[in-house]
C-alpha positions in Angstrom: 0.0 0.0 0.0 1.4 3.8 -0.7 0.8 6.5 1.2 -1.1 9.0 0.4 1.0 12.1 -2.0 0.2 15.4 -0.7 -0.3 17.8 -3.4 2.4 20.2 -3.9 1.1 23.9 -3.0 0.7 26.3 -6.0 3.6 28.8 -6.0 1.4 31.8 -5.8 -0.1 30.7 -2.3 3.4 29.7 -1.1 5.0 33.2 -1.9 2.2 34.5 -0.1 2.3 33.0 2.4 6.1 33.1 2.9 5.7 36.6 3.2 2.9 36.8 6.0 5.7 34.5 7.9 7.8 37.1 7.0 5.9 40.0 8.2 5.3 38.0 11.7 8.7 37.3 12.6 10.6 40.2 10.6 8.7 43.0 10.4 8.0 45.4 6.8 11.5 45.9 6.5 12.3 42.1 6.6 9.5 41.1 3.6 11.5 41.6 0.2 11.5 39.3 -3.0 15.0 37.7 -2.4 13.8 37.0 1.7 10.8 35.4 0.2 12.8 33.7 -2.4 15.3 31.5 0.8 12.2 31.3 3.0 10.3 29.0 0.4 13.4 27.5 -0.9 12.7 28.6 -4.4 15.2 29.6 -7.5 16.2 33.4 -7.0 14.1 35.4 -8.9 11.2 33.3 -8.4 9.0 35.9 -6.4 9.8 38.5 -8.3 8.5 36.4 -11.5 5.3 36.3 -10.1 5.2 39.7 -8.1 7.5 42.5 -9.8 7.5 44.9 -7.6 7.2 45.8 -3.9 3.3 46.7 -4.3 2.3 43.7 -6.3 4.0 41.5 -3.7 2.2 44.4 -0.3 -1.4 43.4 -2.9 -0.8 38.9 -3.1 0.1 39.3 0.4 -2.7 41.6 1.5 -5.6 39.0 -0.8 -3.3 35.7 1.2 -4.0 37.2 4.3 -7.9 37.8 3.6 -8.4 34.2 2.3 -6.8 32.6 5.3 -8.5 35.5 7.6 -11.7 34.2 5.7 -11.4 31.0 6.9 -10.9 31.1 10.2 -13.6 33.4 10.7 -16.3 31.9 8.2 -18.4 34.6 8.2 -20.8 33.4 5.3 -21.4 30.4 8.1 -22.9 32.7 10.8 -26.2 31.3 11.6 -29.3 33.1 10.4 -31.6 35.0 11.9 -34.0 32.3 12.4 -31.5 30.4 14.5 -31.6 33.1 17.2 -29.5 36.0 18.5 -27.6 32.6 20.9 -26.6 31.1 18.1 -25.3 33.8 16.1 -23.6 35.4 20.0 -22.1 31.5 20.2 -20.7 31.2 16.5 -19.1 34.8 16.4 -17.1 33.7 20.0 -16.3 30.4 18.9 -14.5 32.5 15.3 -13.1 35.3 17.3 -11.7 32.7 20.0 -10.4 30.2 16.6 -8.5 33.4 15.4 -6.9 34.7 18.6 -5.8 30.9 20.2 -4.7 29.5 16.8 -4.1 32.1 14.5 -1.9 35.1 16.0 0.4 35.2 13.5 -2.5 36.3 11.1 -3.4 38.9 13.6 0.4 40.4 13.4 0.7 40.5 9.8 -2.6 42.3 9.2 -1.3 45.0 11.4 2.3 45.4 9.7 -0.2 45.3 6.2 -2.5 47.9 8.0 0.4 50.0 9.1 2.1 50.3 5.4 -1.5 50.9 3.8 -1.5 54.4 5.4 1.7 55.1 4.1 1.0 53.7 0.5 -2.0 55.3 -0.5 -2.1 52.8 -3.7 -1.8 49.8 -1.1 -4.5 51.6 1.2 -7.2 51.5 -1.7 -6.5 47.9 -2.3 -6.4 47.3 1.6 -9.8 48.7 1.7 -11.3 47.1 -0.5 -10.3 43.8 0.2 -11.8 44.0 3.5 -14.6 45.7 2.2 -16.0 42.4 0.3 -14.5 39.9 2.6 -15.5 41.4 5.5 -17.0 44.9 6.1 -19.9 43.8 3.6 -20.9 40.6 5.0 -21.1 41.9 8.4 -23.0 44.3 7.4 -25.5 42.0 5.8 -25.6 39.7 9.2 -26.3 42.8 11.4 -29.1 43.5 9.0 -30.6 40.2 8.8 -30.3 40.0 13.0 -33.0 43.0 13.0 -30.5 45.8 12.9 -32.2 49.7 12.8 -28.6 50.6 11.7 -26.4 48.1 10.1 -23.9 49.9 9.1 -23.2 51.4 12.2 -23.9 48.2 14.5 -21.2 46.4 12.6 -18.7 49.3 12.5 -19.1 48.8 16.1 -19.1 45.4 16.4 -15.2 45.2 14.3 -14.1 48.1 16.0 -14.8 45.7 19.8 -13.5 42.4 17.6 -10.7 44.6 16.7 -9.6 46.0 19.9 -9.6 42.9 21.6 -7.7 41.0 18.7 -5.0 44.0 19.2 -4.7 44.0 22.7 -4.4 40.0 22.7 -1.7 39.8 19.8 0.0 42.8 20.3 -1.3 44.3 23.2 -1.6 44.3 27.0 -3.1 41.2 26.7 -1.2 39.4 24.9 -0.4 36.7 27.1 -3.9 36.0 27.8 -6.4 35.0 25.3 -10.3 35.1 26.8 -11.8 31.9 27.1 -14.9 31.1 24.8 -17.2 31.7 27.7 -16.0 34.9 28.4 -16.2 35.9 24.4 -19.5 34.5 24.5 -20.5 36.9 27.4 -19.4 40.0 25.3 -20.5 38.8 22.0 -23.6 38.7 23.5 -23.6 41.9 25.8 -22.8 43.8 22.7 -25.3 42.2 20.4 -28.4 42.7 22.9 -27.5 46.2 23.4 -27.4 47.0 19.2 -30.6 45.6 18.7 -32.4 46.2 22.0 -32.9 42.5 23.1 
């Protein structure tokens, strides 16, 4: 019997992802073509192939970082509104406690990418709109279908506590100390109940 072969990853998803490992334990000023290049053991040259210069490689790592953010935080999974303001409280702490106990490193290179985007307006507009679809829309939508008056403010509220707390646990006073699922629970749904009046 053989074992299983692993597909081998495409090249554009390991550059990418070499440089958010890059951006977590270097900083900006460690993410350049050739770093990438030794990191994932390819040819020289071979990042700057696919990404020729400093912004197209800031833009593959800025759409990387939203697909894997994506993922962890499944937002198109939320429950609906029929399922009940517990379920959706429960299903947002269970993603927000996924991202901070298992995926820091995430956490870390969004801010370095956050960080250069107001320095780069040309990397800000691409920034923002990435989150925009991924993220800012679709939270938008589930604040609306939870019986939101105000939607768009609810959920600029709601990222800007998600937000604060994902800071102070990566980078922050806190970052020693991730909050247990309970305790994200209890917030989640102190927050929620006080949006929409529940």
């Amino acid at each position: 019997m053989t074992a299983p072969t692993t597909a081998p990853v495409p090249r554009a998803e390991l550059i990418a992802d070499t440089a958010l490992a890059l951006l977590v334990e270097r900083g900006m000023r460690g993410l350049t073509h050739r770093a990438v290049d030794e990191l994932a053991g390819l040819p020289q040259g071979s990042t700057s192939n696919y990404a020729r210069t400093r912004l197209a490689l800031l833009e593959a790592t800025v759409r990387r970082l939203a697909e894997r953010e994506a993922r962890v935080l499944t937002l198109e999974a939320m429950p609906g509104p029929s399922e009940g303001i517990d379920a959706l409280v429960d299903a947002l702490a269970l993603a927000l406690h996924l991202h901070l106990s298992g995926h820091r490193g995430l956490l870390v290179a969004r801010y370095e990418l956050g960080l250069e985007a107001t320095r780069r307006p040309e990397l800000r507009k691409f920034y923002d709109a990435t989150g925009r679809d991924r993220f800012r829309e679709p939270m938008i939508a589930m604040m609306a279908a939870a019986g939101s008056r105000e939607p768009e403010r609810h959920a600029l509220s709601l990222v800007a506590w998600c937000e604060g707390l994902m800071f102070s646990c990566a980078a922050g006073s806190y970052h020693s100390a991730v909050p247990s699922r309970e305790e994200l629970r209890v917030g989640f749904g102190e927050l929620m109940r006080g949006m929409l009046g529940r």
